[in-house]
N, C-alpha and C positions, 0 to 999 in steps of 0.2 A: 451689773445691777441684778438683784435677786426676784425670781418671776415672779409676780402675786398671782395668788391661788383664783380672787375674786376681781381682775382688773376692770379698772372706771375708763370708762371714754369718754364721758359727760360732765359733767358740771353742772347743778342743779342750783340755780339762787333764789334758793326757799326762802319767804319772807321771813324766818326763822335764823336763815342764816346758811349759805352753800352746803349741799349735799352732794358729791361724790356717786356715780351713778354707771354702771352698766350700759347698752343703749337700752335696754329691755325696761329697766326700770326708771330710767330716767325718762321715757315713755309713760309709764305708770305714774308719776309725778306729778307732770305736764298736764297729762287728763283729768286728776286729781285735783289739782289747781284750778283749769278749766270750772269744774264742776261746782269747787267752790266761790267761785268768783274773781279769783286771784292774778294775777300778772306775775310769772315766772319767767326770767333769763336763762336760757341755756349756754356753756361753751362747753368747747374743750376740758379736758380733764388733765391736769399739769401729772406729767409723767410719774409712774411709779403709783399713782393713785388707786385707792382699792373701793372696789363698792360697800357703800355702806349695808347698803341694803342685803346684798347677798350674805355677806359677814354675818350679819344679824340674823340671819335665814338659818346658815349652817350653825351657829350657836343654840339657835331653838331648837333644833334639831340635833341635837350633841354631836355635832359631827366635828373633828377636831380643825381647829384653825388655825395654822402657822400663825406665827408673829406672838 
């Protein structure tokens, strides 16, 4: 299996719809939600999963991104 540049350990179930998360960000989230009033689940991040959040980071930052 091929290493992801930005891998998820989290599982975010954003009332939006599950996010894909780092533990860093998937912290960020969590607090996020907190603040807004919201009830979020966290689990596991099914294997191979890549953070969304960081992808999205290095793309702002034209930094290049496998895949």
């Amino acid at each position: 299996m091929e290493q992801k540049k930005y891998p998820a350990t989290r599982t975010v179930h954003w009332p939006s719809g599950p996010v894909d998360a780092c533990d860093e960000h998937a912290k960020q989230l969590v607090g996020l939600s907190n603040f807004l009033g919201a009830h979020v689940g966290v689990t596991a991040a099914a294997e191979g999963a890549e953070c969304a959040n960081c992808v999205n980071n290095a793309k702002a930052h034209n930094v290049k991104v496998r895949g």
